[in-house]
N, C-alpha and C positions, 0 to 999 in steps of 0.2 A: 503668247497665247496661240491658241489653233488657227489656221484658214477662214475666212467665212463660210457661214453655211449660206443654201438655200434660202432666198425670201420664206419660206415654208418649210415645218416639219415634217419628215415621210412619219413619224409619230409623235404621240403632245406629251412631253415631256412634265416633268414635275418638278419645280424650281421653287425652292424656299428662300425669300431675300430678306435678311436681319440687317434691321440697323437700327441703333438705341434714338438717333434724334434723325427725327423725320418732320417735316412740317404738314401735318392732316388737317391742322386751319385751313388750310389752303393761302398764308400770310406770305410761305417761299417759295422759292423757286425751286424744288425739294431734287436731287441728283436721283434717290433713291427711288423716288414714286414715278420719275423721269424713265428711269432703265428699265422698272418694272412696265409702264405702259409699252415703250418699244415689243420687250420680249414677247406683252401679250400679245401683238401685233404682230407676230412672226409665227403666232400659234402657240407658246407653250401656255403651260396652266401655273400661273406665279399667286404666290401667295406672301405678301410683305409680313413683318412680324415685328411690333415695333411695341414700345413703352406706353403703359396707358398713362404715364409720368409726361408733361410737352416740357421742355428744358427751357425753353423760349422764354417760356412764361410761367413758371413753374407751378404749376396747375395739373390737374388732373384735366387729360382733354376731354373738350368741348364734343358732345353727343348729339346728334347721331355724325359717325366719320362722313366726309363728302364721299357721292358713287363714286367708283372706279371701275372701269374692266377687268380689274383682280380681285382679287379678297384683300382685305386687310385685317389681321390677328391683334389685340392689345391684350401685351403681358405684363401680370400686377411688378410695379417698382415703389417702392415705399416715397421715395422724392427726396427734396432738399431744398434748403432756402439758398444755399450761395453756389457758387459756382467753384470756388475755392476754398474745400474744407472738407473733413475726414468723413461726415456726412455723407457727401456724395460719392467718396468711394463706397463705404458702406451699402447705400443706394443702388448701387450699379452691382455689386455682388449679387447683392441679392436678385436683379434683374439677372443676370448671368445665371446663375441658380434655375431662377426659374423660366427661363430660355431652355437649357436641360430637360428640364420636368419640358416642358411644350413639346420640343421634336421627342420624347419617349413618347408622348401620348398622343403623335398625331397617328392616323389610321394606315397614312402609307411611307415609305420611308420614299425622301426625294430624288429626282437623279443626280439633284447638286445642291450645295448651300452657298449661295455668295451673301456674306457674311460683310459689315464694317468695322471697321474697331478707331480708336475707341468706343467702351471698353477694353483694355486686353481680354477681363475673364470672358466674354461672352463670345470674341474670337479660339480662345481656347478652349471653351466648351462645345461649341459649334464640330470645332477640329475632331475634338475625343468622339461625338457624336458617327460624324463622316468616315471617321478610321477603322470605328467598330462597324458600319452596316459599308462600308464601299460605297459612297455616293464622294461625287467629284465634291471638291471643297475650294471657293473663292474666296479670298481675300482682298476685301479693299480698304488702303489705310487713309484714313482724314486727317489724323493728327498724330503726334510722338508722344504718348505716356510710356514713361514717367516724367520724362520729357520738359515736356510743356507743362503739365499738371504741377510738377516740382517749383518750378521757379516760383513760385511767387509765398511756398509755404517760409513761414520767419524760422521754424526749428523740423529742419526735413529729416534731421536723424534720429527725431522720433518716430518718423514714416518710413527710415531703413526697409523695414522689413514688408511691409506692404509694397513698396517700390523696387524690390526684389521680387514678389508675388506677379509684379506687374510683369518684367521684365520676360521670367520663363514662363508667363505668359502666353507674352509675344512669341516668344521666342519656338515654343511649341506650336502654335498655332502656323507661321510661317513654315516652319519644317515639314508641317504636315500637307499643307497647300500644294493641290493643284497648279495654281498660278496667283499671281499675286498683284496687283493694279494700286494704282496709287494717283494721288492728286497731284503729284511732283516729282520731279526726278530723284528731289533728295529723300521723299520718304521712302521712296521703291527703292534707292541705295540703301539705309536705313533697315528695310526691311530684309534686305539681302546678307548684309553684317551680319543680323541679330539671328540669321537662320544659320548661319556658316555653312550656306551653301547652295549654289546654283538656282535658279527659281525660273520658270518663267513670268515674264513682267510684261507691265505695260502702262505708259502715264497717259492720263486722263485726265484732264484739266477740268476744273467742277465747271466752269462756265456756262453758256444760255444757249437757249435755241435764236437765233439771231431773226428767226420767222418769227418766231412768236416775240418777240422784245420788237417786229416793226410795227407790227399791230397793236400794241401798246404804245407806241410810240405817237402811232395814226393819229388816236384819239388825244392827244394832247391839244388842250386849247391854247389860243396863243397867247404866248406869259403877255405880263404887262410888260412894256416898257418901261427901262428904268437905267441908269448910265450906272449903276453899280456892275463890279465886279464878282462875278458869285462861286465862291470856294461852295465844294459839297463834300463830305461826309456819308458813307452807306456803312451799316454796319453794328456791333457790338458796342453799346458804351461800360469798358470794365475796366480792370486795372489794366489791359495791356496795350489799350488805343491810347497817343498820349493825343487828345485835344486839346487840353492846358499848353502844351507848347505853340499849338497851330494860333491860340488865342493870343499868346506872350507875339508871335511873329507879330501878327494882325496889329494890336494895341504898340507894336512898338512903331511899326509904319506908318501907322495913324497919328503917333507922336513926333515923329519926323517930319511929315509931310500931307498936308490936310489931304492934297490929294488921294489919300489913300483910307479917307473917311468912306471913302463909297463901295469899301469891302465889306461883303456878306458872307456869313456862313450857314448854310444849310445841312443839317443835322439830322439823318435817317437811321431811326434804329432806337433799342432803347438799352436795360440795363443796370447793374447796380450802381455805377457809378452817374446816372443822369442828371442826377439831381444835385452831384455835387458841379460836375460839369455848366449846368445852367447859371448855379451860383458864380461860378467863376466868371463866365462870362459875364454875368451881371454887375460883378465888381469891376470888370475890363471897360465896362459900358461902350463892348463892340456890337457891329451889326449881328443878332442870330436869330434861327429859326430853328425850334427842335418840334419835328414833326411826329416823333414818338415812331413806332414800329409799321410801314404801313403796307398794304397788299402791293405785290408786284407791279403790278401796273403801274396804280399810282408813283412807286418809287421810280419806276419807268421814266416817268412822267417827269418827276423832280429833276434825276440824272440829263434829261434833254433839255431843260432850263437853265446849267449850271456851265461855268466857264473853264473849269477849272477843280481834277478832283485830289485829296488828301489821304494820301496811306500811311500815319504815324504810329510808327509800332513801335514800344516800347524799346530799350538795347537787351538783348538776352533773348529773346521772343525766339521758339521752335518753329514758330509758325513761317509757313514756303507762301504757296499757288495761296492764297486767299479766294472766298469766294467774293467779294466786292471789286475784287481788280479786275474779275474777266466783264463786270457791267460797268464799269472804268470803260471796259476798254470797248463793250459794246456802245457807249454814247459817244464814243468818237472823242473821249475828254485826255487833255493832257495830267498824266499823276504827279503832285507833288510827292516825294515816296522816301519816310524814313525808316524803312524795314530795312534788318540788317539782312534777310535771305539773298545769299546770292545768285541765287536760283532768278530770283524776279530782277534785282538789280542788273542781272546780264541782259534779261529780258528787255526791260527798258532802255535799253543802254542800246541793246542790237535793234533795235526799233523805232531809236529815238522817240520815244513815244512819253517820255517824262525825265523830271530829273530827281536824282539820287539825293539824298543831304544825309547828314550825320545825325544818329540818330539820338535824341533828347537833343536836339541844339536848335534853338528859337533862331538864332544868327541864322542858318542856312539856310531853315525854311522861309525868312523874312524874305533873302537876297532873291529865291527862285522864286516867289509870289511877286517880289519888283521887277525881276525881268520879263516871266510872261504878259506881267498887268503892262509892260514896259513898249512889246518887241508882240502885237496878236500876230503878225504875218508868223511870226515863230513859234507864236499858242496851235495858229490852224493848221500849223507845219504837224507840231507835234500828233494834233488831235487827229487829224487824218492817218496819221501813223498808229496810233491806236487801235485805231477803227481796222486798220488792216490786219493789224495783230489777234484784235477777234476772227475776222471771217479765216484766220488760216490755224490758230489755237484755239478756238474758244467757242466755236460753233458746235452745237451738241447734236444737228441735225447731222451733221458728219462726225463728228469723234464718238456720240455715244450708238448710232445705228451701226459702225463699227463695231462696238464695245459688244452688245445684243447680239452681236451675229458671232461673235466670238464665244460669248458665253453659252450660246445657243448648241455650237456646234461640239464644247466642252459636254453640254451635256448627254447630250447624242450621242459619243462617245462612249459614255460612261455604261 
């Protein structure tokens, strides 16, 4: 991407940012409503544009949106109940559609669109839009559809051809970009493949402003005392977190060794699968606490009480950079990590900042839950190593005011 500009615009610029899931609850830590407030803050005129569909919660969102210093636009999306089903491609078309229809009918055309995907269609619409009026066009990818979206369907070759749809997509929208930004090294490769050809790039790591995560931190009252060990959880409960496994590790140490009664699991986030997950724990009769989905803060708050955090990702998983690993890694906590990406696995690895296990294997994650409960001088070894790993990847006060001033100076450009 370009040089930094000027803290300031010699003119204000007009920057349109699309992204299908945004948090307007104000329940996340949202990247996109993040970048938008920096730019406003530099002087341009940004205007978010996102689903009046919340994917969180799969609701129509909650009225009136919180202030911002920007505008924020809600474009109709018909919805969906699952997170995994033809529905929600359907859903998202039509949100892509009518993303289209939006920038026809806004009054001015912008100097730039930086654009999320998924979606693919609404990265490609986005594109077609940019190409025809000459405004710069950004790309930023979150995740790999078809990707990620594929694996979990039972008969994908009935989705052939949609997953084709997907693919020249991407594939159009990439080629047409400006520049192109990603959460991970391997999506920015990824996206480099799928264009065949040259890009400028840049990874981004979704991670936290590390100022604002100590002031939530501040506020934390002090836990109670208690000689358990406290495994934590942030995140999605769906098919592709395995916490059945973390639970099989847990109940099988607890059968080994009473000592290991005084494991707890703390469980941040919700999902379709929550309720199956509770059940299971219920049948393991280990220690847990599912706190359901909660404001930053509070989760803040959780992550600073915990000993110890869990990244169990299913085998097959697309998914790289997670956004739960970079608040991992802002509470200073050591990860147990069965994600096959090896993207984080080197992470972790160069940082010693957790350990790796195989991923669905109860055996591995039991041994690494016995060695840190085993060996704290080697838990606060790790968790300080952590914690370093935020303040030099994962601090958004530095990577995304970066990010703004690059985007800033693209559009200035244009």
């Amino acid at each position: 991407m370009r040089p930094n500009a000027s803290s300031k615009t010699a003119r204000t610029v007009d920057i349109v940012l699309v992204a299908n899931f945004t948090a307007t609850s104000g329940t996340g830590n949202c990247r996109f409503l993040d970048i938008a407030h920096r730019l406003t803050a530099l002087g341009a005129n940004v205007e978010v544009v996102t689903s009046d569909f919340e994917h969180d919660f799969h609701t129509l969102r909650a009225l009136p949106l919180p202030k911002t210093d920007f505008k924020i636009t809600l474009v109709h999306e018909p919805g969906y109940t699952k997170n995994i089903s033809v529905k929600r491609l359907l859903s998202q078309h039509v949100f892509g559609r009518n993303i289209a229809k939006f920038l026809r009918s806004r009054p001015t055309v912008p100097d730039l669109i930086y654009c999320a995907t998924p979606p693919p269609v609404v990265a490609s619409n986005c594109a077609a839009f940019a190409k025809q009026h000459g405004t710069a066009f950004v790309v930023d990818v979150q995740d790999l559809w078809p990707e990620a979206f594929g694996m979990r369907f039972k008969a994908p070759t009935a989705l052939t051809w949609i997953f084709f749809r997907m693919i020249q997509a991407s594939r159009f929208a990439y080629r047409q970009a400006d520049a192109v930004l990603g959460v991970s090294q391997s999506y920015v490769d990824h996206a480099q493949r799928t264009a065949r050809r040259a890009l400028p790039t840049s990874v981004v790591f979704l991670g936290t402003s590390l100022a604002d995560y100590a002031q939530h931190a501040q506020h934390n009252e002090s836990p109670i005392e208690t000689d358990c060990t406290k495994l934590v959880y942030a995140g999605t409960l769906s098919h592709s977190y395995d916490l059945p496994m973390v639970m099989d590790a847990m109940a099988n140490l607890e059968h080994e060794d009473p000592r290991f009664q005084r494991l707890e699991l703390t469980v941040l986030g919700d999902g379709p699968k929550r309720k199956d997950f509770e059940k299971y724990a219920e049948q393991l009769s280990i220690k847990t606490r599912f706190l359901g989905k909660l404001q930053y803060p509070a989760m803040v708050r959780e992550l600073q009480d915990a000993d110890i955090a869990v990244n169990p990702i299913v085998a097959g998983s697309a998914g790289s950079i997670l956004n739960k690993v970079g608040d991992y890694a802002a509470a200073g906590l050591p990860v147990i990590n069965t994600q096959e990406s090896i993207e984080y696995r080197r992470l972790l690895d160069s940082y010693a900042a957790g350990v790796n296990c195989r991923s669905e294997n109860s055996s591995d994650v039991a041994e690494a839950i016995r060695n840190l409960v085993d060996n704290p001088q080697r838990r606060a070894m790790m968790g300080c190593n952590s914690r370093r790993m935020a303040e030099e990847l994962f601090d958004r006060d530095k990577t995304y005011a970066e990010l703004a001033n690059n985007i800033l100076s693209l559009a200035q450009a244009n």
